[in-house]
Phi, psi and omega in degrees: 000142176285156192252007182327264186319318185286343159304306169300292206288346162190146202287202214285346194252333172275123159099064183258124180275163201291342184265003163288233269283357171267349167286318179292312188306317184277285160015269163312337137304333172271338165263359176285303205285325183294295186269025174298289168326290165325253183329329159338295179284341150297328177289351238187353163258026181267013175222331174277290248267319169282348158310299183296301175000287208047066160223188174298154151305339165303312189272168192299343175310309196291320169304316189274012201261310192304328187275314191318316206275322193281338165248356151278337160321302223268352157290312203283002165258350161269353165306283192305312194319314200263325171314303183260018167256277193330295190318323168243045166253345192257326171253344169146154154298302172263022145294295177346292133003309167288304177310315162321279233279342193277353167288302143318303206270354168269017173257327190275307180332313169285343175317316183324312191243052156290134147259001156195149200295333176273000150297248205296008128302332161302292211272339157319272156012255162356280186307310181291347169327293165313294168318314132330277185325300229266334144291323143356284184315277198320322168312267159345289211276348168286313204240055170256303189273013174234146178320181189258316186263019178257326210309294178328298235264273172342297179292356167285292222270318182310319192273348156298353162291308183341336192266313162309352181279300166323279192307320141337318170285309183281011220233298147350267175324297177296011203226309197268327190255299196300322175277108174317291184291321177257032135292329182278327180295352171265318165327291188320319159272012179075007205242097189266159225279310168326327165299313175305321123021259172313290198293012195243328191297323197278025161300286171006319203262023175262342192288320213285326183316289223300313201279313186319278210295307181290331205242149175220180195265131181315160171291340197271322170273341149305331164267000173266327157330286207293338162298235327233336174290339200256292182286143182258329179265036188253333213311151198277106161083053180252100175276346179291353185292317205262353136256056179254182182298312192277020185210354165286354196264348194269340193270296183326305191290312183307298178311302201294313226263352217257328173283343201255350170277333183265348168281314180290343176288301186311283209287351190233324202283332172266349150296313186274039173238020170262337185318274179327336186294285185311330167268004181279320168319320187276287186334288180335280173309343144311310181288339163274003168082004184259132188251112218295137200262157175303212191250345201250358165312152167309140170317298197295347169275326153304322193265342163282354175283323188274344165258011153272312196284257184014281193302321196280341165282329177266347165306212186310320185304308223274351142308278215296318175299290181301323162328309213250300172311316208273340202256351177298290200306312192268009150277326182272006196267311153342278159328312220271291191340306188267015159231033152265303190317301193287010160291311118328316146313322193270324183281336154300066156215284194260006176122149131332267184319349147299315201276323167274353154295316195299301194284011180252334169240008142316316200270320199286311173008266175318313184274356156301304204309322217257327187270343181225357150256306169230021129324284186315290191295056195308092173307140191313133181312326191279344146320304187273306188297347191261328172281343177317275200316282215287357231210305184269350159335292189290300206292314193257342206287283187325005197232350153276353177252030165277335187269315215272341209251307206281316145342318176273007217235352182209151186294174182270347171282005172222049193254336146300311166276003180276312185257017178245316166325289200299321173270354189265285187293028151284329181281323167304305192269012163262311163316320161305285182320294184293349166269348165244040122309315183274341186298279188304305207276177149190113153208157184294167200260020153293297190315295164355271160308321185301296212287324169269350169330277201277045197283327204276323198286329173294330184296321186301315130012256164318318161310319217271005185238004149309151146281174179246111199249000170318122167087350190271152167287150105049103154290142161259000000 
């Protein structure tokens, strides 16, 4: 039924009861803490992996340990995803919930005390399970408990928490790693500071108090229990239901926008928040006179060119470089923000399939602009800081709208699991792309984003064979 008349009479935020905004507020906290977990380790592993090692940070070994850890993240969240999406159409969202979050944050606890680089490709694995899960879930159960003319909007600020989970991991790091004195005060103690880290993830699991006491099962799933106790063909967390005819063309779609959203973030979208790094870098090398050797140079003349350009980036220069890393990431981290938020607001205007067209051929744009115009041209720091905000909008902005679409896209006995499928096994076929990308491929990360841009032009594509759930209830 349309929400129509009740949109005009009241916006998206009036007469929301305090315990809907205590649903969004944890909700969002189990994903701030989620992707808090996730990153911990990216930020922090040019320091655990050679630690486990005991090799330089240089060697080849520490990538390939990294890549390893980085594509079991991403199985193990297509695991957790379809597990604990089934698990919470069958015991309740916010046992489910719990289970997650004490699932992530006590495996990244345990992560601290790895002792060889395959413990902690295991316990990634582990953590991302919890992570997989817990959006699903929290996803599902925001836009259960919420109006039909709140829903959109709501399920934008929840998966737009994601950027406090980030900054957060990095902030973590730099504080724990990045500060000289109090790595050596840990050292000192037998403790390296990266450990400390990880074992900083089991705060989280403080979280699991608030939801046992405050969260109860939404009402839309107490009554698909109770159809389901009465009816046999109801049954609760059925992943064979998403491919059934009336719910396979919503699973195909739902799955395809979720890879193409998450293959273009690894591959395109965390390079370009590098922009400002990389001119800060060429200034520098410019300003040192140093000039890059041909194809037909010597090995020995290449290897005294990579240790000046070593020295001339870790010298005097290596403030204004980092300086330039720190204004990349909060511009694009901006941007990425105010188009998660806005994404629900946009798609109440123009449709879901509107909405996800506009920002899938907005990001190919964009990713034109900056990757194959003014990088190459090395366009002005004020160019590029003016394309950042806009470039992490589009690229990243699109990714609130799995929490706002795929809820809507299944009745509520598989609607957790529908929506832990459709966004987690977007993470199997980006782990797949990227492992036979490191096979096939050695490319610069521009040539990348060029080769994968119109991976975004597919997504749009591909929507236009969605339903369209604006304004609609809730399947029961």
């Amino acid at each position: 039924m349309s929400d129509v008349s009740n949109k005009t009479e009241l916006k998206w935020y009036e007469g929301i009861s305090s315990y809907q905004w205590m649903v969004l507020l944890i909700a969002s906290l189990g994903w701030v803490f989620d992707v808090f977990e996730g990153q911990i380790f990216v930020a922090s592993m040019r320091d655990a992996m050679p630690a486990l090692l005991n090799v330089a940070p240089e060697d080849a070994s520490v990538s390939s340990w990294n890549n390893i850890a980085f594509g079991f993240f991403l199985f193990g969240g297509a695991v957790g995803g379809v597990l604990f999406g089934i698990l919470s159409d069958r015991i309740g969202r916010s046992k489910t919930m719990i289970i997650t979050i004490l699932f992530y944050s006590l495996f990244t606890c345990a992560s601290s005390f790895s002792q060889a680089p395959w413990q902690m490709v295991a316990l990634r694995f582990l953590v991302a399970m919890g992570v997989g899960g817990e959006w699903a879930v929290a996803a599902a159960m925001v836009a259960e408990v919420m109006p039909t003319r709140s829903r959109s909007v709501m399920g934008s600020i929840f998966h737009a928490s994601s950027v406090f989970g980030t900054l957060l991991a990095a902030a973590t790091v730099a504080t724990l790693i990045g500060n000289e004195s109090i790595n050596a005060w840990f050292l000192d103690r037998g403790w390296e500071a990266w450990r400390v880290g990880f074992a900083i993830g089991v705060l989280p699991a403080l979280l699991t108090l608030l939801i046992r006491w405050k969260l109860r099962e939404p009402d839309s799933w107490k009554a698909a229990k109770e159809q389901a106790a009465q009816d046999p063909n109801q049954k609760m967390g059925q992943l064979s239901e998403l491919f059934s005819s009336e719910n396979l063309r919503a699973t195909i779609v739902g799955v395809s926008l979720s890879t193409v959203g998450l293959v273009t973030f690894w591959g395109i979208h965390i390079y370009g928040k590098n922009a400002l790094l990389r001119r800060a870098q060429a200034d520098a090398l410019v300003a040192a006179e140093l000039i890059p050797p041909g194809e037909q140079a010597t090995a020995e003349e290449k290897t005294t060119y990579d240790v000046q350009k070593k020295a001339v980036l870790n010298g005097p220069a290596a403030a204004t470089i980092k300086r330039a890393e720190m204004m990349s990431m909060v511009l694009n981290t901006i941007g990425g923000g105010l188009g998660l938020v806005l994404f629900g607001w946009i798609s109440d205007r123009i449709g879901r399939k509107g909405a996800f067209v506009l920002y899938h051929v907005a990001a190919f744009a964009v990713v034109i602009l900056l990757f194959q115009i003014l990088l190459p041209s090395n366009a002005s720091a004020t160019a590029l800081a003016v394309c950042l905000p806009v470039f992490g909008f589009f690229t990243l902005g699109m990714h609130a709208g799995y929490a706002v679409y795929f809820p809507e896209l299944y009745p509520t006995r598989v609607r957790g699991t529908g929506t832990g499928f459709c966004f987690n096994f977007g993470r199997l076929g980006t782990g797949i792309a990227f492992v036979s990308f490191g096979i096939l491929y050695k490319m610069t990360p521009e040539s990348q984003a060029l080769l994968l841009a119109p991976l975004y032009l597919l997504g749009a594509v591909i929507v236009l064979f969605g339903r369209e759930t604006r304004g609609v209830e809730l399947q029961q």
